[in-house]
N, C-alpha and C positions, 0 to 999 in steps of 0.2 A: 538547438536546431532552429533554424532558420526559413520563417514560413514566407507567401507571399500567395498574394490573391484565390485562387480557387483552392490553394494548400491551405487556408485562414477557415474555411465553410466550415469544418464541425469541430474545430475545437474551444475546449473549454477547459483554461490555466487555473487549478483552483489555488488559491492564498487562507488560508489558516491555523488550524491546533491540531494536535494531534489528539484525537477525543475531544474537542472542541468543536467540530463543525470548519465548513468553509464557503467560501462564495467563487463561483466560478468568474474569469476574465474569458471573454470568446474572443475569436480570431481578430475582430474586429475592434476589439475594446469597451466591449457592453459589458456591464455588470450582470452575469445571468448566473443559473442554478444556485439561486439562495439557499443553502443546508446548511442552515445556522439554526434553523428554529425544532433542533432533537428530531429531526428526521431527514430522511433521502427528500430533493427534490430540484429534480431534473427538467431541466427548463422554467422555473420558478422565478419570476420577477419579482423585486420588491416597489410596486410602485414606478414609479420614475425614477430613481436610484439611478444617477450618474453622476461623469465630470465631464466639465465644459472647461472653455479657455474661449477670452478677449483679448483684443489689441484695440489700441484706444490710442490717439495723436492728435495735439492741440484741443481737448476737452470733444472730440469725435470719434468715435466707435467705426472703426474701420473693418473690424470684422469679428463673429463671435462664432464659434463651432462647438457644438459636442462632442465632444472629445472619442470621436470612434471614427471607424473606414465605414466602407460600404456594407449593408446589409445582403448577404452573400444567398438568400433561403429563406425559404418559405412566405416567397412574394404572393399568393394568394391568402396566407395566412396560416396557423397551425390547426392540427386536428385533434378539434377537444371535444371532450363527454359529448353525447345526445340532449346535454339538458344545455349546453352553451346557446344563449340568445346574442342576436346583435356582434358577434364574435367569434371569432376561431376563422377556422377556413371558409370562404369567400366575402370577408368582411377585412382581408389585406390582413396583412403587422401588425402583432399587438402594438398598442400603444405604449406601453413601458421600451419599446426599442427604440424610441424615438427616430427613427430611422427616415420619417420626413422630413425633421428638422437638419438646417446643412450642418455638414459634417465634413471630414476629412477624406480627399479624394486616394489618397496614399497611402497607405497601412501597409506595418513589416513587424512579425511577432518574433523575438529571440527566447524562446523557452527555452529555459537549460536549471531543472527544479533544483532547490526552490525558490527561483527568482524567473520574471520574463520582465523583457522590456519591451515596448508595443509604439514603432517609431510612425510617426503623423508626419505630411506636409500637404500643405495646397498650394498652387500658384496662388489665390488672392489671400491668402495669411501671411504677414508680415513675419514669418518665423519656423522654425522644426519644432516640432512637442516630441514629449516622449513620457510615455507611464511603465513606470516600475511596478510593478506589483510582486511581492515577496512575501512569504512564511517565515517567522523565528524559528528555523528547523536548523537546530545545530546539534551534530551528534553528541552523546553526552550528556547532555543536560532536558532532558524530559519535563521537565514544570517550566523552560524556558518555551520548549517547544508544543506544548500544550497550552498556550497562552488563547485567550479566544480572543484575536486579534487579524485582523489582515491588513499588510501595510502597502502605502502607496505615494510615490512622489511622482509629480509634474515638473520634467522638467521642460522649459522654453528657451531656446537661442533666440538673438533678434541676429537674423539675416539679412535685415535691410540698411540702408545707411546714413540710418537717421532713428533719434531716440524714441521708443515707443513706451507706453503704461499697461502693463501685464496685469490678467486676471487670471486665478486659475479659482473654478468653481468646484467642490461638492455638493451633491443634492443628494439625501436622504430621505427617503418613504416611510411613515409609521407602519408599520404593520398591523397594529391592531386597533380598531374600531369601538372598543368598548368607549362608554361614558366616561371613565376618567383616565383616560387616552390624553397623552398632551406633547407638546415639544417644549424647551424649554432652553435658554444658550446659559452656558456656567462657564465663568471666567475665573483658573486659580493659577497662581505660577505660571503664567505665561505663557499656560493653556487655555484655547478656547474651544470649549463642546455642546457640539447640539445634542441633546439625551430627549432621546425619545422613549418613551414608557407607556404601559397602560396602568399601572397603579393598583394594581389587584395585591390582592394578600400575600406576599411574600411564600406561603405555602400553598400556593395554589398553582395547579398544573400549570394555569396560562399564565403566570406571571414572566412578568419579562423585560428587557429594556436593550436599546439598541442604540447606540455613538456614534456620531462622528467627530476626531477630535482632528486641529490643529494646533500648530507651533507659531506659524506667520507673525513677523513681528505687525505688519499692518494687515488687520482684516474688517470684515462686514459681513454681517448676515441678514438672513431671514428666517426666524421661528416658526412661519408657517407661509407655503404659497399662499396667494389669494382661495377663499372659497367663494366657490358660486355655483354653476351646473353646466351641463354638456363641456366642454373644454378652455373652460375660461379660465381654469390654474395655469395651465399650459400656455394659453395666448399673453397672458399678463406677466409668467415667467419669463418669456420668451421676449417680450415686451423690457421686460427687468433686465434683462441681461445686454440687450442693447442700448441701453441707458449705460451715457459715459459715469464715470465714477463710482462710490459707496452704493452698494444695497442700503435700498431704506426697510426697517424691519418692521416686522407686522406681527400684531399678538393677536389670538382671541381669547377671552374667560373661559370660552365653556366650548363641549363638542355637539350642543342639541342641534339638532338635525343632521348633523352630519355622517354622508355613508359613506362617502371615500377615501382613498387611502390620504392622509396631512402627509404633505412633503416642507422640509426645511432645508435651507442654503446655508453654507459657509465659504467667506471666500476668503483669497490671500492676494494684496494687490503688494507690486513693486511696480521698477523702472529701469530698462535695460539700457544699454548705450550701445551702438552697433558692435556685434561680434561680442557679447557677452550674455551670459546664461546663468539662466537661474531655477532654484527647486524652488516645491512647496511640498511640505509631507503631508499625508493625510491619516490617520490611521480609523478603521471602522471594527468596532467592538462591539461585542455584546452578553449578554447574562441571561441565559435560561435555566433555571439552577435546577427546575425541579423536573423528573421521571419516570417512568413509570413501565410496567410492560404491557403492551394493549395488543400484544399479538398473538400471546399467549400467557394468558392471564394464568397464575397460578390461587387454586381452592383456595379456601380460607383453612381446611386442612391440612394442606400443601407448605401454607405459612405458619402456622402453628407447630407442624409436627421437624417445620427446620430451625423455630425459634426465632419465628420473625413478626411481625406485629400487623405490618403492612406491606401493601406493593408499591414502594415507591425507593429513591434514591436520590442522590444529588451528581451531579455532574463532578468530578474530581478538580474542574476548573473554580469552584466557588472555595474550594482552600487556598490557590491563587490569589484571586481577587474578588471585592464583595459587590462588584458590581460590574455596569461595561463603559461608566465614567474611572471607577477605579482602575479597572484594565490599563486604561489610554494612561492614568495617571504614575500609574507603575510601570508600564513601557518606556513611555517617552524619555526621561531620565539616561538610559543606558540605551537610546535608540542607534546614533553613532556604534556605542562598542559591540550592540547585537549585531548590527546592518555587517560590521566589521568581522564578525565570526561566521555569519551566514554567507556570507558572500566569499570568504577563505575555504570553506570548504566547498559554494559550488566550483571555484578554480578548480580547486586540487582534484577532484573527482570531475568533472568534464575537459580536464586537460590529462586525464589518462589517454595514455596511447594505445588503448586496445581498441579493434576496428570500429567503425560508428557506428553500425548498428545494434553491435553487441551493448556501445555503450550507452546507446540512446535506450535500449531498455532498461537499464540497469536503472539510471534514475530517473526516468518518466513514470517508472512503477512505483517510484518512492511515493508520488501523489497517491498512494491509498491510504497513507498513514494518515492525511489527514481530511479522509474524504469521510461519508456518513459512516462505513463501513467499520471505523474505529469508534468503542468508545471509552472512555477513562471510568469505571467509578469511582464511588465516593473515596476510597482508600486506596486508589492511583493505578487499581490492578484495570492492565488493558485487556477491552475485552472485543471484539469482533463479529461482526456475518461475515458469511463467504465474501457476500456482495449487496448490490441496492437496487431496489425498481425506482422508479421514475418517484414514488414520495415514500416507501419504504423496505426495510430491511428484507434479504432475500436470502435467506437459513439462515438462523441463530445459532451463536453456542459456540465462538471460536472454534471452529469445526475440525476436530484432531486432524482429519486428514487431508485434510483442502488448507490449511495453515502449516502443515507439514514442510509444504512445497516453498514455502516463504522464506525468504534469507535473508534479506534485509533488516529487518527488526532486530534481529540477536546482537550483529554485530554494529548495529549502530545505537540503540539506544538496552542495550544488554539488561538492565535494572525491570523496563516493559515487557522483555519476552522472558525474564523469570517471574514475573506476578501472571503470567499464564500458565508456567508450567507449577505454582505453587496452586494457584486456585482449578486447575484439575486436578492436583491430586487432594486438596481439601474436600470437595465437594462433587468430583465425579466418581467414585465408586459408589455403586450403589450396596444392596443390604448380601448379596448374592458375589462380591468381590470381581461383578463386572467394571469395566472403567467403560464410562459412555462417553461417546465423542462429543456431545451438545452441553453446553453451561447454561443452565436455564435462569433467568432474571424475577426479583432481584437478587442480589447479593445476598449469599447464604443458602438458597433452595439445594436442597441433597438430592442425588440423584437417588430414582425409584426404580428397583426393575420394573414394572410395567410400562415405561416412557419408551425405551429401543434396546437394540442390542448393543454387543459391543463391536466394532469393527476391527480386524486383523493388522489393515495400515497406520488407525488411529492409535491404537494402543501401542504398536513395537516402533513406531516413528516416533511418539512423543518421549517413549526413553532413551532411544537415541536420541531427540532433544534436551534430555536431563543429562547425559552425554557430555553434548558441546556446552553446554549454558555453564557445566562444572569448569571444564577446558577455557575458555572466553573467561572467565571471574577469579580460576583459581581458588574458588572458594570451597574447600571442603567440608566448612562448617555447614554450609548453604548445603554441599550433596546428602551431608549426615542427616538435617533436618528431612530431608525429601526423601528418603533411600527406600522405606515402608512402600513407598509407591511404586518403586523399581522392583520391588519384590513379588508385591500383591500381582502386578498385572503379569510378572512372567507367569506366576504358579497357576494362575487362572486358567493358564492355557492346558493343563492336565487337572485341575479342579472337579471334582463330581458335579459341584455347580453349576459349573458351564453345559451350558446343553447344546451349545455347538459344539463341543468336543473337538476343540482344536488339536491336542498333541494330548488325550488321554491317557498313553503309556510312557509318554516322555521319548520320545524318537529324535526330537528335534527338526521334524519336520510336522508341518501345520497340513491338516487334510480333512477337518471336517465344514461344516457349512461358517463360509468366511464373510462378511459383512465386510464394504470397500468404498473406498471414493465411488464409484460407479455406481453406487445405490441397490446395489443388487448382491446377490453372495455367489461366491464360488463353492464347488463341488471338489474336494482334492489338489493335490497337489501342484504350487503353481511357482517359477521362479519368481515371481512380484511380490505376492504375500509371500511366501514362507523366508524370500530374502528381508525382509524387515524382521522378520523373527530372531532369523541367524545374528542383520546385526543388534539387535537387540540382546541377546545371550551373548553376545562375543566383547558390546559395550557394558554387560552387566557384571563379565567375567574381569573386568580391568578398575569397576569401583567397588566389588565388592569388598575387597581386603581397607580402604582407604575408609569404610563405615565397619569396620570389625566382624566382616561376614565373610569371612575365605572359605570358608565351606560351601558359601552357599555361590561363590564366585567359582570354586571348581567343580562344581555341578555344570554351572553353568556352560563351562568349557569344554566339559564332555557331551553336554548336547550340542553344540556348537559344531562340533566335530565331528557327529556321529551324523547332525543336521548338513552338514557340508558335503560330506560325501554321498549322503544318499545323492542329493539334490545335482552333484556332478554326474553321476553315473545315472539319474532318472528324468532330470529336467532341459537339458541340453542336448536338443535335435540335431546337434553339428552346423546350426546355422545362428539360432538363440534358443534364448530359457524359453520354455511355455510350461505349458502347463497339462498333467500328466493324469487324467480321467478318460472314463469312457463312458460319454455323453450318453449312449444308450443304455447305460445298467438302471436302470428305475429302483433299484436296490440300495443305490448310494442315495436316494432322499429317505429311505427310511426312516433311517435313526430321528431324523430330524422334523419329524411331522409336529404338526401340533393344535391342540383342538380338536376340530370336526374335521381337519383335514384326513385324506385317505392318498394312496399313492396315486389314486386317478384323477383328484381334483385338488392337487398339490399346484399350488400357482407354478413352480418351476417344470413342471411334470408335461411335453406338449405330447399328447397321447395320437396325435393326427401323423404325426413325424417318427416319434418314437425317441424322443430325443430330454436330454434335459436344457432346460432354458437356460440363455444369458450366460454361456461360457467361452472360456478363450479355445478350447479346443486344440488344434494347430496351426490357432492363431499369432504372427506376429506382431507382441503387444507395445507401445509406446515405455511403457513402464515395467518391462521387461523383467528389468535388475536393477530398478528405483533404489529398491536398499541397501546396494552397493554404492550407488551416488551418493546419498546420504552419511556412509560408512567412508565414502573418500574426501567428503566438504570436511566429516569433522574429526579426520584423524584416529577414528574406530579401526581402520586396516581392513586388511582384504578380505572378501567374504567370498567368492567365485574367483575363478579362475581367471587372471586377467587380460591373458589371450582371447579366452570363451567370451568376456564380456567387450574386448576389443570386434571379436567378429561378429556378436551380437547387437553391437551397434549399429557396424557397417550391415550388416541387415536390415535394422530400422531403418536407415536411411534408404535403401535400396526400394525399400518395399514399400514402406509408408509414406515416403516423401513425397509429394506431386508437384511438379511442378505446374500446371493447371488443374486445375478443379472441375474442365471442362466434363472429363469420361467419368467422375465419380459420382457414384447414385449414392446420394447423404440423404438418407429419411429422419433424422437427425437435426439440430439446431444446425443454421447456416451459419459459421464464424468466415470463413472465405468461398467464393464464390468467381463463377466465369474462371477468367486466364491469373486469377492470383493463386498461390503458391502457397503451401501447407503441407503437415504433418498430420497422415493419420491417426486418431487412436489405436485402431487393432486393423489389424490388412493378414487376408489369408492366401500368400502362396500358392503360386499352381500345385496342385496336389497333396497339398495340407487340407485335413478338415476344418470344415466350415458348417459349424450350428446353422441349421434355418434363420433361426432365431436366437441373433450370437449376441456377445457382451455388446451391455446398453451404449450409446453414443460413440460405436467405434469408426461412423465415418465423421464425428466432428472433427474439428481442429482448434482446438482449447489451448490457449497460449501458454499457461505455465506447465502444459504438459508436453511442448513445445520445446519450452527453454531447458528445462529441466534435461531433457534428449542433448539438444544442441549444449550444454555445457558441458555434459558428458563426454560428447564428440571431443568437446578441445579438451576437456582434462586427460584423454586419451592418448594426445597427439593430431586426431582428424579435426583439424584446425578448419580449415574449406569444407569439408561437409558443416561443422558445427554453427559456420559463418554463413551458409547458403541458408540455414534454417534461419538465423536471426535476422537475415535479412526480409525472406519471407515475412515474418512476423512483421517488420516494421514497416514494409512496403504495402502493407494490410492497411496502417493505421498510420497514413499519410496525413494526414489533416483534410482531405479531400473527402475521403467516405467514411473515416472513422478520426475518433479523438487521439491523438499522442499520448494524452496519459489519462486514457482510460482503455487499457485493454476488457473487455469483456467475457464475460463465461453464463455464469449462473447469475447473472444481473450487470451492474456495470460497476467500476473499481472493484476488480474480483483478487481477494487477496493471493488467491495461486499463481497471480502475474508476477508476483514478488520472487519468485523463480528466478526471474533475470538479475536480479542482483550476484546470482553466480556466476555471472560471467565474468563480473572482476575478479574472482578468486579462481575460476578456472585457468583465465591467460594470464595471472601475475605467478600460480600456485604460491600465490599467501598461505600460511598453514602457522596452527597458534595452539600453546601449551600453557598455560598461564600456572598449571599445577607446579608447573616448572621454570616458568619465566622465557618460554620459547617462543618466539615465532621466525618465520624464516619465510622464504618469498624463490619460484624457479620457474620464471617466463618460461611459456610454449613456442615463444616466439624471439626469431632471432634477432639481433640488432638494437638498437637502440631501446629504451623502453621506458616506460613510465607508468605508475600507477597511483590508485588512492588505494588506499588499507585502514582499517578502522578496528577497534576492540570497545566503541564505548567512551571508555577511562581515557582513552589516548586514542590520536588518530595522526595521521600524515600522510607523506609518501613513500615511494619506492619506488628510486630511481637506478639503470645499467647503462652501461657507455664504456668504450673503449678505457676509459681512465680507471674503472672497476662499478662498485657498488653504492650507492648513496640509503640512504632511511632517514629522514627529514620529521621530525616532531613538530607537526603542527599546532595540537591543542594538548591539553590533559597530561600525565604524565601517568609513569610506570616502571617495576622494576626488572631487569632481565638479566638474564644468566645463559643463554644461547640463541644462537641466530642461525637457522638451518638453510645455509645458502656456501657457496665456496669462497673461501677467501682464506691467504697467508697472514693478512694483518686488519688490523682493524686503528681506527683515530674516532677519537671525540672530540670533537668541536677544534681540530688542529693538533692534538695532542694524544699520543701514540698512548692504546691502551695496550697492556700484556695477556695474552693470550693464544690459543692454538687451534687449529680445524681439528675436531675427533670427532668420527665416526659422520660426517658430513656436515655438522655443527660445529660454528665458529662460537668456540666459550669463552670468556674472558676467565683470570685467572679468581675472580672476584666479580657477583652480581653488581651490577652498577644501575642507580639511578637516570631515565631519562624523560626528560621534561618539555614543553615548549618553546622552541628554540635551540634544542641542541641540533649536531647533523652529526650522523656515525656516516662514517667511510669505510670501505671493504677493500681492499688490493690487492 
């Protein structure tokens, strides 16, 4: 997407790892939100931390700029703590924005993750700049894209018509302050890098170190700006950089006295000829290798009694590399072939032709993967918050139900979202055979029943997650390892144990007190919960016989069945599912009391009203029939009726959609506001009951509960209602009032925005059996077409046109044996394979091999 002046004001492009950390680029080309150093932080400058660019002709410095546009905000200054002196708001710009010194009048951002290009010109600059900043995020390969690196090239055209001498500057900030704090340049193989350190114990929390490397065949530096006091680094830098030729470099011994942040230069000088252009790459690394959890510390009982010694871990990046000189020095080598794989699959997945706002969320969302909100441990298992404040984490514990919603991960990096679905079932059941939705840190802590409950979406979503991760890998070794966990958490739902008393007689419908995304529990029977149930039994009914449990897979099937029909004939008002209690019986909290509680001072219990608290009632909920989405991404089959859920769509839409925000009273978190355009959580019908005191955040508008609706719509066919939502959505997070790729919820990079990666699989209908060697592809949409499709192992496209079918092998390869699309014949690579359409899949007559670089054709 393509920004431009007051669309440039709040965003911020992050470039790094996935569990690695990353540094945000803002509209403008400032290096801001540094989240590199093992936590959230937002609006976070490192110092001075920039690039600059010279132009120099006849031994004269014709002009030098910082490499950024206009400073778009917060012209009085920001709003910091009560204890900021001398700073913050009414004290102007921080100074790390360098926003007084000249700069570039012109600025144009092309985000399209994970890569942005950020285009400069001035009338008095003898030239166009341009910064690249990009992520090694290539699907597939996980330790590539976990690297703690973020890359950047300068490039400069000379547009004048006459030869010029080109500078392209980095400036990097120490961060840390200790006494043996240092900058230091190292020159190996034809790399040159400034390594900033502080030199502490290698096991020590703060140990750390920070790079900046180049390639440039001619460069110059400086190891340390000038020291002196009030801003005489700055005036002497500044001073430096308009000095024609070589930086002259400058060392100190020692850091005594020193309080401020040490900044160091690299630069890379050429010489252009009119109408030729040139890079400089830059790459900035770093190593914080050590961990710990300081948000919620776990006993020393806590660690003993899970067999752990200490609270601490390592980053899964220091199996990578041993440092953030090694980082640059294991990069750069294969920096061509990465740039070359990262850049092939932003083409192929931004040259999808599904409409642009479906697709602009699909990979603007991808930037959570490697925002604070991921992180890798030591043994590569990824682990997540929901999301992040301003410097840290906001809910722990890869959150079964708020990661639910996430679709991207599985199908792009498939190895990372099975070490989630292994380390809950390692370590999330507790001693009571609950499964708790939160993974507590570090690695290894077992879940305890007294920490929470278990939740209804969390549990029956994550084995519909064990589901598709078997289907995506084909691994049934992998399902057999896991299958105890498939098992444990159905039976829990009729368990004496459970004291929420889900399905205690086995009915196949869920009705006792439900724990949920919405932080609160339901009272009986609800299409949202108990559909997650259904597909849960109906996905347990299809692996059980593949782990040597047919017995316990046709159990399964009969609650399934027994669970479907009630739920048709009890939960479908003729318009959608809701949910089927009576708010007023003060007899449905009984069972569920606990402690001192009493039926009169039951927190659910509003005794002024008469009513029970926090329910959907006959309300119209967003997540209606969630678990049929679910049941439809990953090839589980139907769980409702698909009529019922066709006009319980068009419901949600009707009901919940706003096109302004103006007439709705939100006592709720504000996500949209004024004349922008949203989807309710829950909306009650004229003549539907309506709690006083109804489910929690039902007038927000949370965007992955958003997407999640709106993919639905077009997996349906209601392509225009599904598109009117996504537009919504993006028209939100213009670059204007909000960031492009940071949708927001419960902090900022909220992993439930990763919802929108369904939208490629809604409008291609991609669909994958890997048990079997299936996948198959059936637009919603007529005419020409084009998509990206991914499994991981292998990725490409998917291409339709009058001439027939295309499937393009980009990367990876893999083996298949049907293709679930129409077609009489099929070619590889020019040469006619043998095979037939049966039963809507094209088989060949023999699984065949495909690689990177083949093309199958369909006719």
């Amino acid at each position: 997407m393509k920004l431009r002046k007051e669309a440039l004001r709040e965003v911020s492009f992050p470039v790094g790892g996935i569990g690695a950390g990353c540094i945000g680029v803002a509209g403008n080309g400032r290096l801001i939100d540094w989240e590199i150093f093992n936590h959230a932080g937002k609006g976070l400058l490192n110092g001075c931390s920039h690039f600059a660019v010279r132009a120099e002709r006849n031994g004269r410095v014709e002009a030098a700029r910082i490499l950024n546009g206009d400073l778009l905000s917060d012209f009085s200054g920001e709003h910091e703590g009560r204890d900021a002196v001398f700073r913050g708001f009414g004290w102007g710009p921080d100074i790390g924005t360098l926003c007084g010194l000249p700069h570039f009048r012109e600025c144009e951002c092309n985000g399209e993750f994970p890569a942005a290009e950020f285009s400069f010109a001035d009338p008095s600059f003898p030239g166009l700049a341009k910064l690249t900043a990009w992520s090694p995020f290539v699907p597939g390969e996980s330790d590539l894209a976990s690297m703690p690196v973020a890359l950047f090239e300068i490039t400069l055209e000379n547009t004048a018509d006459t030869m010029y001498d080109y500078t392209c500057v980095g400036v990097l900030g120490n961060p840390w302050n200790n006494p043996e704090a240092d900058n230091r340049i190292v020159h190996e193989n034809g790399l040159t890098t400034l390594l900033l350190g502080n030199h502490l114990g290698e096991d020590s929390f703060d140990y750390g170190e920070l790079a900046l490397t180049t390639d440039a065949e001619c460069i110059s530096f400086q190891e340390y700006w000038f020291r002196g006091r009030w801003r005489d680094a700055l005036e002497v830098y500044w001073n430096d950089l308009n000095a024609p030729g070589m930086f002259r470099n400058r060392n100190y011994s020692s850091r005594t006295g020193v309080s401020a942040c040490d900044s160091g230069a690299l630069a890379g000088h050429f010489t252009l000829a009119p109408g030729e252009r040139r890079s400089v790459r830059f790459l900035i690394s770093w190593y914080l290798p050590n961990r710990r959890n300081t948000w919620a510390p776990p006993s020393d009982k806590e660690l003993h009694d899970s067999g752990l010694k200490e609270n601490r871990w390592k980053n899964y990046y220091t199996r990578l590399c041993s440092g953030a000189q090694d980082a640059a020095r294991r990069f750069f080598p294969a920096w061509q072939e990465n740039r070359e794989k990262v850049f092939l699959f932003r083409r192929a997945l931004h040259e999808s032709s599904i409409p642009e706002a479906s697709l602009q969320g699909a990979a603007a969302n991808l930037a959570v993967l490697i925002s604070p909100t991921c992180l890798r441990l030591e043994d590569g298992t990824l682990w997540g918050w929901e999301g992040v404040g301003p410097e840290q984490g906001s809910c722990p514990g890869t959150c079964q139900h708020v990661w639910n919603y996430a679709q991207a991960l599985p199908l792009l990096f498939p190895d990372l979202e099975r070490s989630i679905r292994e380390s809950h079932a390692k370590y999330g059941f507790d001693e009571k055979g609950s499964w708790q939705f939160r993974l507590r840190l570090p690695p290894g802590i077992k879940a305890r029943a007294a920490w929470m409950r278990s939740c209804v979406d969390g549990t029956y979503g994550e084995l519909m997650k064990i589901y598709r991760e078997w289907k995506i890998s084909g691994d049934t070794q992998w399902l057999n390892s896991i299958w105890f966990a498939v098992r444990r958490a159905i039976e829990y739902a009729w368990s004496p144990e459970n004291a929420d008393r889900w399905d205690p007689e086995r009915t196949g419908v869920i009705s006792g007190r439900q724990h949920h995304t919405l932080d609160m529990e339901l009272f009986g029977p609800s299409g949202w919960l108990n559909g997650h149930y259904l597909g849960a039994l109906k996905a347990a009914s299809e692996m059980a016989p593949y782990c040597g449990d047919s017995e316990f897979g046709t159990l399964c099937t009969e609650l399934f069945e027994k669970g479907r029909n009630w739920s048709e004939e009890h939960l479908f008002n003729g318009e959608y599912y809701g949910q089927n209690a009576d708010i007023h019986d003060q007899a449905l909290l009984q069972p569920f009391l606990q402690g001192k509680e009493t039926p009169e001072n039951n927190p659910y219990w509003d005794a002024e009203h008469g009513q029970i608290k926090y329910q959907i009632a006959g309300g119209c909920h967003i997540d209606a029939h969630l678990g049929q989405w679910y049941a439809s991404l990953y090839g589980i089959g139907t769980i409702f009726d698909p009529e019922r859920i066709r006009t319980s769509l068009r419901s949600i839409y009707r009901y919940n959609f706003r096109p302004s925000m103006r007439e709705v009273a939100n006592t709720w978190r504000t996500f949209a506001l004024n004349d922008e355009s949203g989807c309710l959580i829950c909306v009650w019908p004229e003549g539907r009951e309506r709690p006083l005191i109804p489910l929690p955040y039902n007038s927000e508008t949370m965007t992955g509960f958003e997407w999640a609706a709106a993919a639905h719509l077009v997996m349906v066919g209601e392509t225009e209602k599904g598109e009117t939502m996504a537009r919504a959505i993006r028209a939100r997070y213009d670059g204007v009032h909000r960031n492009p790729w940071n949708e927001i919820e419960c902090g900022s990079n909220y992993a439930r925005s990763m919802a929108a990666y369904a939208m490629l699989q809604a409008y291609s209908g991609f669909c994958y059996d890997m048990v079997r060697g299936m996948i198959g592809f059936h637009p919603v949409l007529s005419g020409d077409f084009r998509c990206f499709w991914s499994l991981g192992a292998v990725w490409g496209t998917y291409e339709r046109s009058a001439g027939g079918q295309t499937i393009r092998i980009l990367y990876g390869s893999g083996n298949f044996s049907a293709f679930r699309l129409a077609a009489a014949s099929a070619a590889k690579n020019g040469e006619a394979i043998a095979g037939a359409l049966d039963g809507g899949e094209w088989k060949p007559e023999k699984a065949f091999h495909l690689q990177a670089g083949d093309c199958l054709v369909f006719s």
